[in-house]
KOLGU-688002 format. One record per residue (C-alpha): residue in three letters; x, y, z. Coordinates in Angstrom, 3 decimals, m for minus. Example, Ala and Ser with C-alpha at 12.3 -4.5 7.8 and 13.67 -1.06 7.14 Angstrom:
BEGIN
{type ALA	xx 12.300	yy m4.500	zz 7.800}
{type SER	xx 13.670	yy m1.060	zz 7.140}
//
This chain:
BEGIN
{type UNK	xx 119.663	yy 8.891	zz m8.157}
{type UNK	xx 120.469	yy 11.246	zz m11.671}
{type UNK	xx 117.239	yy 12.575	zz m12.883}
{type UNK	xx 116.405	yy 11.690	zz m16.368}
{type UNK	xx 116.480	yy 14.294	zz m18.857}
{type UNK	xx 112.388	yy 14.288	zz m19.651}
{type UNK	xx 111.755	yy 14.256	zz m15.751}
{type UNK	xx 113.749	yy 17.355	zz m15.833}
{type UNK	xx 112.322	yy 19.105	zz m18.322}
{type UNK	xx 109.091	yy 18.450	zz m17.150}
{type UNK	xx 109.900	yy 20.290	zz m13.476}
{type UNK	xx 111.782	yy 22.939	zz m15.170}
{type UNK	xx 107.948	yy 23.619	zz m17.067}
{type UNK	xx 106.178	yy 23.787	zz m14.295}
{type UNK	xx 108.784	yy 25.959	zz m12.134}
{type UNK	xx 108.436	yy 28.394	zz m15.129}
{type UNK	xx 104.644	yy 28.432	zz m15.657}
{type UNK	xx 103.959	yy 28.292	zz m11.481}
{type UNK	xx 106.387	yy 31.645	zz m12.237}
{type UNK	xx 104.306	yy 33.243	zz m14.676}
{type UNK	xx 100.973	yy 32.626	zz m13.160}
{type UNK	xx 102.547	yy 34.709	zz m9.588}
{type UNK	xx 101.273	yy 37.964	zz m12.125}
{type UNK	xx 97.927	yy 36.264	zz m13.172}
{type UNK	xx 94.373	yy 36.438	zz m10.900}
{type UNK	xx 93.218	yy 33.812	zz m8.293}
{type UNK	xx 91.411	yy 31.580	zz m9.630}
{type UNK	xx 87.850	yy 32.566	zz m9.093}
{type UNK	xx 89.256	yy 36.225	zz m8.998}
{type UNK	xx 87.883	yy 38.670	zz m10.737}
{type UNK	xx 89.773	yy 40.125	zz m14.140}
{type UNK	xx 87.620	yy 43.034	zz m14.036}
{type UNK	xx 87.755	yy 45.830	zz m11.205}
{type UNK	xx 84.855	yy 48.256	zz m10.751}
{type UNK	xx 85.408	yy 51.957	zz m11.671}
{type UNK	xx 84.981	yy 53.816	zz m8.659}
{type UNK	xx 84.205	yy 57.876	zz m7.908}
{type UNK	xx 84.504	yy 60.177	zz m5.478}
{type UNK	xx 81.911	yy 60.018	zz m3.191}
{type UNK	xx 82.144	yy 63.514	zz m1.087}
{type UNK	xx 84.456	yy 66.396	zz m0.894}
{type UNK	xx 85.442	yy 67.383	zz 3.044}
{type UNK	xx 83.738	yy 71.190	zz 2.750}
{type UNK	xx 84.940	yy 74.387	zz 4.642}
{type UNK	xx 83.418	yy 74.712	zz 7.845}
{type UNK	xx 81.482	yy 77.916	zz 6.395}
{type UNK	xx 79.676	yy 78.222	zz 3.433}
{type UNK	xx 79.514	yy 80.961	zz 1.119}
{type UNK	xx 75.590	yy 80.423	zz 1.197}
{type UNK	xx 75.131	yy 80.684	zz 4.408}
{type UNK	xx 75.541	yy 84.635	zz 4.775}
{type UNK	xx 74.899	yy 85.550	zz 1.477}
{type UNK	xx 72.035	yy 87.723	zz 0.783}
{type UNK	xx 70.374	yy 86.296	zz m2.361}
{type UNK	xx 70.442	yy 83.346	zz m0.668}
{type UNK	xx 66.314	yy 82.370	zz 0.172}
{type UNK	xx 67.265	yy 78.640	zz 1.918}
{type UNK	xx 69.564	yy 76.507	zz 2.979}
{type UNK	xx 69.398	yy 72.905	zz 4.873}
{type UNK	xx 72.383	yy 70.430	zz 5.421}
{type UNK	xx 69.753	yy 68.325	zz 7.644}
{type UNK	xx 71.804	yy 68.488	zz 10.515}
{type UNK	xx 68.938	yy 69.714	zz 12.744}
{type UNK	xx 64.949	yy 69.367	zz 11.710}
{type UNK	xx 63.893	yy 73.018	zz 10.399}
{type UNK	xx 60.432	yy 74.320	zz 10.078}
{type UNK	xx 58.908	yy 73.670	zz 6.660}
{type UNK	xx 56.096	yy 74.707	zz 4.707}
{type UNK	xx 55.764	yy 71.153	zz 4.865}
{type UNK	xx 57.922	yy 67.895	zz 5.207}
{type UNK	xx 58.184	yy 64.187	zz 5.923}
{type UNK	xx 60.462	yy 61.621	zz 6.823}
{type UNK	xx 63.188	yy 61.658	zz 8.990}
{type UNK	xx 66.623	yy 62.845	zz 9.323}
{type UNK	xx 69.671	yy 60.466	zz 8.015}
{type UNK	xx 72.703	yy 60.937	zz 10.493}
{type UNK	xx 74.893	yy 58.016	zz 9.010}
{type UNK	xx 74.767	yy 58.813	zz 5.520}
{type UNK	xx 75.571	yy 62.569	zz 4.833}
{type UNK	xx 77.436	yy 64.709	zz 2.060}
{type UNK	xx 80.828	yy 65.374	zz 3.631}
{type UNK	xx 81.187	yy 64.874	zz 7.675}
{type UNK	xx 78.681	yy 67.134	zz 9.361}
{type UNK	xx 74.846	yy 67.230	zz 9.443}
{type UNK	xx 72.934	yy 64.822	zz 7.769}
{type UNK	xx 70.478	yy 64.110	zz 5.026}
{type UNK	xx 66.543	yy 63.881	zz 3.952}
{type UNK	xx 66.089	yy 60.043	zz 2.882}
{type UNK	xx 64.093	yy 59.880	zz m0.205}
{type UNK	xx 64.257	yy 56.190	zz m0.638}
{type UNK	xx 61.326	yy 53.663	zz m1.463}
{type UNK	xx 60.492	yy 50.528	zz 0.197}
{type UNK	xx 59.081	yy 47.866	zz m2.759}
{type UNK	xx 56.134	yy 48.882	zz m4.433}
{type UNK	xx 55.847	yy 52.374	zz m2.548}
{type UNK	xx 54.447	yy 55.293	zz m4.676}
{type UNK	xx 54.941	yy 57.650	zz m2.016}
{type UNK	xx 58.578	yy 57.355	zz m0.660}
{type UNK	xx 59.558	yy 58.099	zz 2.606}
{type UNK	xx 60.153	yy 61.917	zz 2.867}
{type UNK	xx 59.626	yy 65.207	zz 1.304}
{type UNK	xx 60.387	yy 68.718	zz 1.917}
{type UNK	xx 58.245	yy 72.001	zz 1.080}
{type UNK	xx 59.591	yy 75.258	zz 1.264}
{type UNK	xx 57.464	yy 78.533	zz 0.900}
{type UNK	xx 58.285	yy 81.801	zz 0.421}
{type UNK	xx 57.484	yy 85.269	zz m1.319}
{type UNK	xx 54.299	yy 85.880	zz m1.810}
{type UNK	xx 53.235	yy 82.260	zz m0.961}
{type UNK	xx 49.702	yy 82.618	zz m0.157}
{type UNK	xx 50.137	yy 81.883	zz 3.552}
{type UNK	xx 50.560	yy 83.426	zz 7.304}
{type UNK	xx 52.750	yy 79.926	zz 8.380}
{type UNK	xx 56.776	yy 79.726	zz 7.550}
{type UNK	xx 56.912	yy 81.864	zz 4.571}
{type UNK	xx 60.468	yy 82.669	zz 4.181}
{type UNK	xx 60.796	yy 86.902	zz 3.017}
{type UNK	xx 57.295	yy 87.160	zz 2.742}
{type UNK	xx 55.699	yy 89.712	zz 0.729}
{type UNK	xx 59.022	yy 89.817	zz m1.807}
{type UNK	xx 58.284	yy 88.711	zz m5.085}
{type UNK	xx 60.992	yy 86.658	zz m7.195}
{type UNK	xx 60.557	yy 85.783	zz m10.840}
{type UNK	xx 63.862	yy 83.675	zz m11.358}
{type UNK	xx 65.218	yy 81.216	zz m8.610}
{type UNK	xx 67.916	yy 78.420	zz m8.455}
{type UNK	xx 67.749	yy 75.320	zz m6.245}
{type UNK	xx 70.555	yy 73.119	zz m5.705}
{type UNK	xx 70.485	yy 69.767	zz m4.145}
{type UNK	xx 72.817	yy 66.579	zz m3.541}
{type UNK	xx 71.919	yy 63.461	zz m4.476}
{type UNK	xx 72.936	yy 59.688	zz m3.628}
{type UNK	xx 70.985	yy 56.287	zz m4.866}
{type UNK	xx 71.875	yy 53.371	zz m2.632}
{type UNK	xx 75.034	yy 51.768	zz m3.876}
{type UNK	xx 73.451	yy 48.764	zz m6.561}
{type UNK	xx 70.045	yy 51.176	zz m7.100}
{type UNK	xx 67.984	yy 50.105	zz m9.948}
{type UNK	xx 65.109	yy 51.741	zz m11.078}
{type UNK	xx 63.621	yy 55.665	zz m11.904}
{type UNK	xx 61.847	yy 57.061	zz m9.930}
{type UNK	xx 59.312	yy 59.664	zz m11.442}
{type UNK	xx 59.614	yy 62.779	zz m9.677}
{type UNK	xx 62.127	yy 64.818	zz m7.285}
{type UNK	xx 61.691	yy 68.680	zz m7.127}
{type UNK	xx 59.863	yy 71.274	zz m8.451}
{type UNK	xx 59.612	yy 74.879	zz m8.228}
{type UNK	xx 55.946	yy 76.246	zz m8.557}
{type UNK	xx 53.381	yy 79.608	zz m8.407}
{type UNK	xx 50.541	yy 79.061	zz m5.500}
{type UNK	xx 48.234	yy 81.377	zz m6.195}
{type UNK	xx 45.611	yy 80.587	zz m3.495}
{type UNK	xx 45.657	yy 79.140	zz 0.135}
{type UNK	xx 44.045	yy 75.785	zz 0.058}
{type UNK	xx 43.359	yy 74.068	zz m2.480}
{type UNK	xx 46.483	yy 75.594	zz m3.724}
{type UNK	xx 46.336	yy 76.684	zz m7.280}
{type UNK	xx 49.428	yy 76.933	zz m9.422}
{type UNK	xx 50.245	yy 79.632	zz m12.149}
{type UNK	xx 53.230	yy 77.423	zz m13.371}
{type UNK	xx 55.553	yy 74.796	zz m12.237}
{type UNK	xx 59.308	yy 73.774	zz m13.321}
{type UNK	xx 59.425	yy 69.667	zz m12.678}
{type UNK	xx 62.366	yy 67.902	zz m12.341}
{type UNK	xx 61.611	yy 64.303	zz m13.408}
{type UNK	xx 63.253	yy 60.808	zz m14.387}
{type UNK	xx 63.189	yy 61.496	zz m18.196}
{type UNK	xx 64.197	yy 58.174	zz m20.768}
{type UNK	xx 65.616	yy 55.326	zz m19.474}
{type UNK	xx 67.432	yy 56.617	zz m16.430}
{type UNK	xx 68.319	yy 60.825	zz m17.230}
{type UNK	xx 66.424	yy 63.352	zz m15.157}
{type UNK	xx 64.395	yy 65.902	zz m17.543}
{type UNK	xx 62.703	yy 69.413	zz m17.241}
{type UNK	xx 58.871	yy 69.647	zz m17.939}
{type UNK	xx 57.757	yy 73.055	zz m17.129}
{type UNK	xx 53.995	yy 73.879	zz m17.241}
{type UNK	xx 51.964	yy 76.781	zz m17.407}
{type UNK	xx 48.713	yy 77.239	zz m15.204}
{type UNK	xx 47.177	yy 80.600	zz m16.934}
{type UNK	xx 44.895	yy 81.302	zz m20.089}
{type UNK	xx 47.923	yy 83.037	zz m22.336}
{type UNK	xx 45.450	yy 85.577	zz m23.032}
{type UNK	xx 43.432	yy 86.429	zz m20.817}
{type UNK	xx 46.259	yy 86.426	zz m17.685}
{type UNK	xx 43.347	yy 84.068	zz m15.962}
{type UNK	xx 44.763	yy 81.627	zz m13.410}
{type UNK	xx 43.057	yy 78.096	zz m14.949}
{type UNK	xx 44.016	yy 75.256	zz m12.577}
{type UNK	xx 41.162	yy 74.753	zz m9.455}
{type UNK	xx 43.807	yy 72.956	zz m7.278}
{type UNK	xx 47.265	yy 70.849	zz m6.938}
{type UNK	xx 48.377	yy 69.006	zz m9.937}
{type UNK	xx 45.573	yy 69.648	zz m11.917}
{type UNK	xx 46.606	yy 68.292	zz m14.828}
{type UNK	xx 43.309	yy 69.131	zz m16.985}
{type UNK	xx 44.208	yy 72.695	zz m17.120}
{type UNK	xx 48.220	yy 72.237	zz m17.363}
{type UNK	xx 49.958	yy 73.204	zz m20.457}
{type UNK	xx 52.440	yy 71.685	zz m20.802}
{type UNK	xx 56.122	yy 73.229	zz m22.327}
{type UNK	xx 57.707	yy 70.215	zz m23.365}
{type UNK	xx 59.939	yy 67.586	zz m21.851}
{type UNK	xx 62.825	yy 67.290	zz m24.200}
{type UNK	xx 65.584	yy 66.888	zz m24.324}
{type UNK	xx 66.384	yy 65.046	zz m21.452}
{type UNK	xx 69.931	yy 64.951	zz m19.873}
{type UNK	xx 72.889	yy 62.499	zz m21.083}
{type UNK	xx 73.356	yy 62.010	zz m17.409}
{type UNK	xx 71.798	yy 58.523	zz m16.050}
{type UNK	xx 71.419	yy 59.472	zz m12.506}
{type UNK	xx 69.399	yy 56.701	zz m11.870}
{type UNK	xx 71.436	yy 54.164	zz m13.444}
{type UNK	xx 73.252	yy 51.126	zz m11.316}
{type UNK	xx 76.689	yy 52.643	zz m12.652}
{type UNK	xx 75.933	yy 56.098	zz m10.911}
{type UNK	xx 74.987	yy 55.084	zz m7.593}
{type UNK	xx 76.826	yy 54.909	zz m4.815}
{type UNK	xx 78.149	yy 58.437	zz m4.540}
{type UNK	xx 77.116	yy 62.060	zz m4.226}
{type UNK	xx 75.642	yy 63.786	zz m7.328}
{type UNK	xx 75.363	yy 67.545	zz m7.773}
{type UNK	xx 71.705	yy 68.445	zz m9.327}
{type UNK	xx 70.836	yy 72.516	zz m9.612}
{type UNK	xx 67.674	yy 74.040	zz m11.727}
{type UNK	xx 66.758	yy 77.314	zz m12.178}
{type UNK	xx 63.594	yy 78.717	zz m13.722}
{type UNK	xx 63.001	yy 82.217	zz m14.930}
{type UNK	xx 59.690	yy 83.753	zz m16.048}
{type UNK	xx 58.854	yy 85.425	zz m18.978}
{type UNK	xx 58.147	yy 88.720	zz m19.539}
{type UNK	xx 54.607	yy 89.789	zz m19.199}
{type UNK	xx 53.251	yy 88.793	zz m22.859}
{type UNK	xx 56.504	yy 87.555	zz m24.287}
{type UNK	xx 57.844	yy 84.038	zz m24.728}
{type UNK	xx 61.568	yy 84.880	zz m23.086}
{type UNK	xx 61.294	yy 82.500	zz m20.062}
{type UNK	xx 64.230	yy 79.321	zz m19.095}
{type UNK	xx 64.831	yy 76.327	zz m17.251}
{type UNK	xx 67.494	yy 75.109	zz m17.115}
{type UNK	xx 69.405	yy 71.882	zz m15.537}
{type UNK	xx 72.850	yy 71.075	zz m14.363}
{type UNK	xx 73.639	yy 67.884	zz m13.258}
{type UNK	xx 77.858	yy 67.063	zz m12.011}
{type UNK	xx 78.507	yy 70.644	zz m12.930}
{type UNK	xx 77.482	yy 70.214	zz m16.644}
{type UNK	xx 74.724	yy 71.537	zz m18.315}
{type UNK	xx 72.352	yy 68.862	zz m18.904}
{type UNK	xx 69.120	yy 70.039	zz m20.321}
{type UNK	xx 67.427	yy 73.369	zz m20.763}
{type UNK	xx 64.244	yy 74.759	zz m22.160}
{type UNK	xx 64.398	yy 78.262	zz m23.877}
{type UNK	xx 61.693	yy 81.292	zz m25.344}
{type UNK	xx 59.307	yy 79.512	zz m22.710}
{type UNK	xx 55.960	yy 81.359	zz m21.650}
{type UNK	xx 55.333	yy 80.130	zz m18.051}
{type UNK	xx 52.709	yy 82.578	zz m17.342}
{type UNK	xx 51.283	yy 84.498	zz m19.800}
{type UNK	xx 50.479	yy 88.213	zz m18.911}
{type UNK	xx 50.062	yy 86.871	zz m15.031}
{type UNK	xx 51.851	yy 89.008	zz m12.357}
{type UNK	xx 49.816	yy 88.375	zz m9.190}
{type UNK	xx 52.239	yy 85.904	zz m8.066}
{type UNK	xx 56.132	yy 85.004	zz m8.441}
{type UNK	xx 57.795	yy 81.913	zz m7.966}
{type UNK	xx 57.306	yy 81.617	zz m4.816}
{type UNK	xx 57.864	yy 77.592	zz m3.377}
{type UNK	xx 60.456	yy 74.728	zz m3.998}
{type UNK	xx 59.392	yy 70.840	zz m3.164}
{type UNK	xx 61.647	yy 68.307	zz m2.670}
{type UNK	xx 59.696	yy 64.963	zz m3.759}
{type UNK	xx 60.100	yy 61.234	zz m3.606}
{type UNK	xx 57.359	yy 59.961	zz m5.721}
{type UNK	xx 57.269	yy 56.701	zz m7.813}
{type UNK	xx 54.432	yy 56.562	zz m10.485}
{type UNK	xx 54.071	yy 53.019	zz m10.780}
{type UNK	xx 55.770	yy 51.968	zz m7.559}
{type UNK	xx 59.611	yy 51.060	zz m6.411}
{type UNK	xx 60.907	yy 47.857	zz m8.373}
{type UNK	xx 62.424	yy 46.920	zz m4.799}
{type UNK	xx 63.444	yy 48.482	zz m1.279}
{type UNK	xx 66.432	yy 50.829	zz m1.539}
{type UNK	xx 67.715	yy 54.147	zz m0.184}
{type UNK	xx 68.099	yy 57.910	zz m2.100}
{type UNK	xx 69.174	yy 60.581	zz 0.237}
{type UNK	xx 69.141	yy 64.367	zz m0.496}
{type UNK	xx 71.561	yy 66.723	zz 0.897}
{type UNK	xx 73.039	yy 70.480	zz 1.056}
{type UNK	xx 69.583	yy 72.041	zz m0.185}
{type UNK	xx 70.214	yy 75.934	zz m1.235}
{type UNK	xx 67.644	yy 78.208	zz m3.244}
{type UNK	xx 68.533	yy 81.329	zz m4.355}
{type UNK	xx 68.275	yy 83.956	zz m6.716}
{type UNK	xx 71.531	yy 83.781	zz m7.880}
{type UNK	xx 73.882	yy 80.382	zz m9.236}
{type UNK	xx 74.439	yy 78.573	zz m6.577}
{type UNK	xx 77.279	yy 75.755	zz m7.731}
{type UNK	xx 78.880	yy 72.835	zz m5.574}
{type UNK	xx 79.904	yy 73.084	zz m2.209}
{type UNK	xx 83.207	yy 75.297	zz m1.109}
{type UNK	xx 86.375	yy 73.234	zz 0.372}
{type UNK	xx 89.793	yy 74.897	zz 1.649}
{type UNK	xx 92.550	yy 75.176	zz m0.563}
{type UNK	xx 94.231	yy 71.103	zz 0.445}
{type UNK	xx 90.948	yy 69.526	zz 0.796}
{type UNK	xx 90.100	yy 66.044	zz 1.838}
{type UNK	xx 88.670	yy 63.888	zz m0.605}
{type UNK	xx 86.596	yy 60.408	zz m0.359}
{type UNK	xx 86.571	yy 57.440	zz m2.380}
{type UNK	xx 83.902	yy 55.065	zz m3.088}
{type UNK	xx 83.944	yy 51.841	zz m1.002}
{type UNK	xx 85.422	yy 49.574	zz m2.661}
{type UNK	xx 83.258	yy 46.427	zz m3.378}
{type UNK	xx 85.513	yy 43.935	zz m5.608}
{type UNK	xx 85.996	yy 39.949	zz m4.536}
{type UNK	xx 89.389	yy 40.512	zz m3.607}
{type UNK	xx 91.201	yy 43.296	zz m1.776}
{type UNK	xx 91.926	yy 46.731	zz m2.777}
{type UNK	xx 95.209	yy 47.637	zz m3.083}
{type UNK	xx 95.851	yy 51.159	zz m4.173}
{type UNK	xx 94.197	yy 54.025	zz m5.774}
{type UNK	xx 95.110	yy 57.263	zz m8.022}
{type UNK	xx 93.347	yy 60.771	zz m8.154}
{type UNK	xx 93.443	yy 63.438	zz m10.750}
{type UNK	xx 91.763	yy 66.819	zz m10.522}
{type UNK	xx 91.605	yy 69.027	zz m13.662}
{type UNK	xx 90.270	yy 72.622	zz m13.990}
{type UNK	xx 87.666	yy 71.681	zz m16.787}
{type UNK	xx 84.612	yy 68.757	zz m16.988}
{type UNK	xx 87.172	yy 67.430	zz m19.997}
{type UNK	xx 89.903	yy 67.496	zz m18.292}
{type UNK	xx 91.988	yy 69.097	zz m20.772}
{type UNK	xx 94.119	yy 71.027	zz m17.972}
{type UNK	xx 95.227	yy 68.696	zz m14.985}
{type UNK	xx 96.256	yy 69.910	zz m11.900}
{type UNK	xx 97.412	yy 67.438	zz m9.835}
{type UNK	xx 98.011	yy 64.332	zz m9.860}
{type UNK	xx 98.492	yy 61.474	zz m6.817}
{type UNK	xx 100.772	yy 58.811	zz m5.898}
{type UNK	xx 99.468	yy 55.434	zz m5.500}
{type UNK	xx 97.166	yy 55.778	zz m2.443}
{type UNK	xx 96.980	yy 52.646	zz 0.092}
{type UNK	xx 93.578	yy 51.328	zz 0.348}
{type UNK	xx 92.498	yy 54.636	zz 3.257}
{type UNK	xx 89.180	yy 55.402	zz 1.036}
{type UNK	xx 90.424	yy 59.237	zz 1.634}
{type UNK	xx 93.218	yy 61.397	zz 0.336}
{type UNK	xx 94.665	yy 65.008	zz 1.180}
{type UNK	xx 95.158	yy 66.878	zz m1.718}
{type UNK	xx 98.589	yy 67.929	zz m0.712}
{type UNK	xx 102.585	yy 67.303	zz m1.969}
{type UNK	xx 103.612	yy 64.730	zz 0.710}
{type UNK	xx 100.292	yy 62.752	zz m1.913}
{type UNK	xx 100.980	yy 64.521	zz m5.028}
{type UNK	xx 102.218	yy 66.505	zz m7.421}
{type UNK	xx 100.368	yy 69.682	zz m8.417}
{type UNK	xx 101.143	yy 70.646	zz m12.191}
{type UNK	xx 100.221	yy 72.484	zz m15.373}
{type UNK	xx 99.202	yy 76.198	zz m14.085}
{type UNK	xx 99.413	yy 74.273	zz m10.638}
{type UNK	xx 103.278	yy 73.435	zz m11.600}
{type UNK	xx 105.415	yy 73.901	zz m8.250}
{type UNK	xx 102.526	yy 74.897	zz m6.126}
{type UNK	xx 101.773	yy 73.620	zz m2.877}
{type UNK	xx 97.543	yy 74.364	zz m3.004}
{type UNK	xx 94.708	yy 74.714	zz m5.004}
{type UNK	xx 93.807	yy 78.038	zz m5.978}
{type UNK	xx 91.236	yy 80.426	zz m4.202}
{type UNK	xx 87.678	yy 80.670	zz m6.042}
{type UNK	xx 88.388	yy 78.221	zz m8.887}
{type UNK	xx 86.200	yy 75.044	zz m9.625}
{type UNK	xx 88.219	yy 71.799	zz m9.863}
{type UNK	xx 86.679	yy 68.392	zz m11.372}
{type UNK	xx 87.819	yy 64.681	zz m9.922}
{type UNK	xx 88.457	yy 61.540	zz m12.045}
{type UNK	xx 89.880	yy 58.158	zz m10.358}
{type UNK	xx 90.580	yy 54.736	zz m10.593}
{type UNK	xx 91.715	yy 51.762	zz m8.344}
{type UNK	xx 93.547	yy 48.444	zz m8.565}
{type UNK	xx 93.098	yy 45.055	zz m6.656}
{type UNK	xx 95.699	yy 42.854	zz m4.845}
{type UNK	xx 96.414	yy 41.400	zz m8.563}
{type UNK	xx 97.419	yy 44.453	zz m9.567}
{type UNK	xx 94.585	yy 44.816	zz m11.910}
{type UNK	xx 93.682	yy 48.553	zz m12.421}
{type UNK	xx 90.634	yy 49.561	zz m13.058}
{type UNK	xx 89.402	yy 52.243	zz m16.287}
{type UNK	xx 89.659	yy 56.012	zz m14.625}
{type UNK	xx 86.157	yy 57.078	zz m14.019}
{type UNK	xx 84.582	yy 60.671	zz m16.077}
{type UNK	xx 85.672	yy 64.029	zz m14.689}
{type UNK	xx 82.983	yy 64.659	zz m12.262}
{type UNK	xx 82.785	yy 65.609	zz m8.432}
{type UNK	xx 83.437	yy 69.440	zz m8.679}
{type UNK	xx 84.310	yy 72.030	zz m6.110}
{type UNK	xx 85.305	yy 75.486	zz m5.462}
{type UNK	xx 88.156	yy 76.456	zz m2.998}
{type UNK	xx 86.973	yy 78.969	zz m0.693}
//
């Protein structure tokens, strides 16, 4: 039977818009794909810190170490890279006092008990940690390490302290404090935390950086300090913060201890402490704790490292991913540059994956001792990419 000419038309419209829709989302799919990150960097089996001298401590958690103090157990699932562990610092709801901490003493810490190089006095240290919030965190929690001046075996009395605490909204901030009469060189504080005889250095401005945001969990953050006193009756002391690599905040022409000498810096905590209590139960981990007296920087990798992805937590499917690494936090001079990578949430940085260019241009590695920076994005079964995430992520080829 002939088909009539409107009957036609009609199937010849649908045939074409059934066509154009094969490009378009499910329905219910989302139009919108989460930008991921990298999560962890596969490191060298050594680390530089591990045999260097100006190195004071170092902890990847993969076996319980004796502490000044500490708290809270051992993480063996969730870990920076694919050995040791980590030091959960997360909260269950309404918990002030989270579920571990970590004290290390050392110097001229007034103590007989694991003092680490006891009787050395250091007036300018750098700690390093790795940190993760639970993928979805919400919330800032108030405090996570300091480095302080015990003057006295319990009650401990403090000469000065360098916090590192949630500033605004969700940023980390510095807010050093001095513990001494800036005249006299008299130790004021009677114990811990006594706040009535802090002064305090200021606690601005805080860092760009929202750690503690929802958009920046999931993945490993680097976070290094480093405080320096001043000299004996001038105001030339620092702090300083990095956070991803990037100097985040800093506080300069500081006087952390007036004329004061007794003691040095001479402890680092590791904290999980929540002023008004957690919003809700969720998981922080710390990882790869150094202090030294020298920079310290992110971990080392080999020269074709292997580098992780975020899980990927979209309504559909993932189907591929890219990843860029660039010599600079800007990433003004990329290095390589991946094919599309199958949904494995881990890549070889490597030419059967890539193609190294710029300074990189015809290589077949990274290059020994320099610092490289990640960015990434992905794309669902719809082949809807997603925005490429900020340089962050850095490492140094051993």
């Amino acid at each position: 039977m002939p088909i009539c000419t409107n009957t036609f038309l009609l199937i010849i419209t649908l045939i074409t818009i059934h066509v154009a829709d094969n490009n378009q989302p499910l329905s219910g799919a989302s139009t919108v794909v989460e930008i991921p990150h990298i999560d962890f960097i596969e490191m060298s089996a050594v680390q530089p810190h591990e045999s260097d001298p100006d190195v004071i401590w170092d902890d990847d958690f993969g076996l319980e170490k004796a502490y000044l103090e500490s708290s809270g157990k051992i993480d063996y699932e969730v870990k920076f890279g694919t050995t040791g562990g980590s030091m959960e610092a997360g909260f269950e709801k309404d918990m002030i006092e989270g579920k571990g901490n970590r004290k290390v003493a050392f110097g001229d810490f007034p103590s007989n008990r694991n003092v680490l190089r006891a009787g050395e006095h250091f007036d300018e240290i750098y700690w390093r940690i790795y940190v993760k919030h639970e993928y979805g965190w919400e919330g800032a929690p108030a405090k996570m390490s300091r480095a302080t001046s015990i003057v006295s075996a319990r009650p401990w009395r403090q000469a000065m302290i360098a916090h590192v605490w949630s500033g605004e909204g969700n940023s980390l901030t510095l807010d050093p404090v001095r513990g001494v009469d800036e005249q006299s060189a008299k130790v004021k504080t009677q114990h811990y935390n006594d706040f009535k005889n802090f002064h305090w250095l200021g606690n601005s401005p805080c860092s760009e950086f929202q750690i503690s945001s929802t958009e920046e969990s999931g993945y490993w953050i680097l976070v290094e300090s480093m405080v320096r006193l001043n000299t004996p009756g001038k105001n030339d002391g620092l702090n300083r913060l990095w956070i991803d690599g990037r100097l985040e905040a800093e506080r300069t022409n500081l006087n952390l201890r007036g004329t004061y000498t007794e003691h040095g810096i001479n402890a680092v905590f590791l904290e999980a402490y929540w002023n008004e209590g957690a919003i809700k139960t969720e998981n922080r981990w710390f990882d790869n704790f150094v202090i030294s007296t020298q920079a310290i920087g992110p971990v080392v990798s080999p020269a074709n490292p292997v580098i992780h992805k975020t899980l990927y937590h979209g309504r559909d499917s993932l189907s591929a991913w890219e990843i860029e690494l660039a010599t600079d936090y800007s990433g003004n001079s990329i290095v390589f540059q991946s094919k599309e990578i199958r949904p494995q949430e881990a890549i070889k940085i490597a030419s059967e994956n890539g193609t190294f260019s710029g300074i990189l241009q015809k290589k077949s590695k990274l290059t020994s001792g320099e610092t490289y920076f990640c960015r990434v994005r992905q794309k669902n079964y719809n082949n809807i990419w997603s925005d490429w995430s900020r340089w962050h992520q850095p490492f140094t080829v051993e």
